[in-house]
C-alpha positions in Angstrom: -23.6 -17.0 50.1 -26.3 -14.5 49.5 -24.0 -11.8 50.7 -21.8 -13.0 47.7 -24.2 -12.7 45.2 -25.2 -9.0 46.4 -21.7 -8.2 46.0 -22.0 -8.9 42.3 -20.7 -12.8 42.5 -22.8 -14.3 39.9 -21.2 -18.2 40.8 -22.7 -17.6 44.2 -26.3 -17.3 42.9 -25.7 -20.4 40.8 -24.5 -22.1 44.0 -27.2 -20.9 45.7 -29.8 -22.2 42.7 -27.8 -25.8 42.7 -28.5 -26.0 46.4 -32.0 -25.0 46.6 -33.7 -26.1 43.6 -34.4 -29.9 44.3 -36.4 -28.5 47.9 -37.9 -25.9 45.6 -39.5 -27.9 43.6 -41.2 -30.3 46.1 -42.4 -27.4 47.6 -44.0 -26.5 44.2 -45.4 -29.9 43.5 -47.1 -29.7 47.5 -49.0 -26.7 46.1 -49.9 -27.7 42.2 -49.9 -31.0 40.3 -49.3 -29.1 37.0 -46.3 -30.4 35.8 -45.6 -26.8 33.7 -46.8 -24.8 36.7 -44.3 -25.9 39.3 -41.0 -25.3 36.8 -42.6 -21.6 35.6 -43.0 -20.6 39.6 -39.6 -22.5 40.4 -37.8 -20.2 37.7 -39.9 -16.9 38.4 -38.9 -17.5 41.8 -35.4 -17.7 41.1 -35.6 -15.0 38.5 -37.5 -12.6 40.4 -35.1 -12.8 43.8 -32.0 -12.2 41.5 -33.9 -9.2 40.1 -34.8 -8.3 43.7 -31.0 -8.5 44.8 -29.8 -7.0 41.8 -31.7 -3.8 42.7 -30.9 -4.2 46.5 -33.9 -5.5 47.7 -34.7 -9.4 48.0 -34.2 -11.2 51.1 -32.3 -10.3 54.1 -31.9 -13.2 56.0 -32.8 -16.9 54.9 -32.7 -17.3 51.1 -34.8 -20.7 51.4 -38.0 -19.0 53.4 -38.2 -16.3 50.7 -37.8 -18.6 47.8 -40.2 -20.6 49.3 -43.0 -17.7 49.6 -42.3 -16.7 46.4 -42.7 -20.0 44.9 -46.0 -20.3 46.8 -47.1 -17.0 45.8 -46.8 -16.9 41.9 -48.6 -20.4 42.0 -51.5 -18.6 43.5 -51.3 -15.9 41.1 -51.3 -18.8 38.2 -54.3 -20.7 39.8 -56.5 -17.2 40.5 -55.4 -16.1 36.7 -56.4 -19.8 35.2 -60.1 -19.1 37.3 -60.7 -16.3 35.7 -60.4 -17.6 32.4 -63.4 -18.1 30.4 -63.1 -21.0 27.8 -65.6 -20.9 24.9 -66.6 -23.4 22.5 -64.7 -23.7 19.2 -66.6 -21.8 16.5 -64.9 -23.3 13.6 -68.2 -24.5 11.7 -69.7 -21.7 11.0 -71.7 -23.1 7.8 -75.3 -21.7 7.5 -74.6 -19.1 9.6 -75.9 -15.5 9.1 -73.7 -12.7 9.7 -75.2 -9.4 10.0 -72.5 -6.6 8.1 -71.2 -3.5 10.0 -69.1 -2.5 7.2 -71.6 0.3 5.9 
């Protein structure tokens, strides 16, 4: 199948993504509980291996070990981005507040 889809045979990949995606995401949902997390790495997954293909890279043997570590990683990438993240407290009160004036 994956031969088919680096051939050009855009059904295959859509075969391939009917196949795979239930086990994909249960592997997503094994690494994060966020709901929206595990469908965004699920489709970057798939986006970024037909990508991969397309410019003839991407896997070379099994489809589902590569989807799998590329799952995996973009879920780590989410989770170290999310840590760095610095959440402030919402300034929307700002009565009796001085501002000092830059403008001249």
């Amino acid at each position: 199948m994956l031969e088919a889809v680096r051939q050009g045979h855009a059904e295959a990949y859509g075969v391939l993504f009917t196949r795979r995606a239930p086990t994909a995401l249960r592997v997503a949902r094994r690494r994060t509980r966020d709901h929206q997390m595990v469908q965004d790495a699920v489709q970057e997954a798939f986006a970024s291996i037909l990508a991969a293909i397309n410019a003839g890279a991407g896997p070379v043997g099994t489809f589902t070990a590569y989807l799998f570590v590329s799952i995996t990683r973009h879920i780590h990438r989410q989770i170290g981005q999310q840590s760095r993240e610095t959440l402030l407290p919402d300034f929307t009160d700002f009565t009796g507040t001085t501002f000092l004036d830059f403008s001249g």
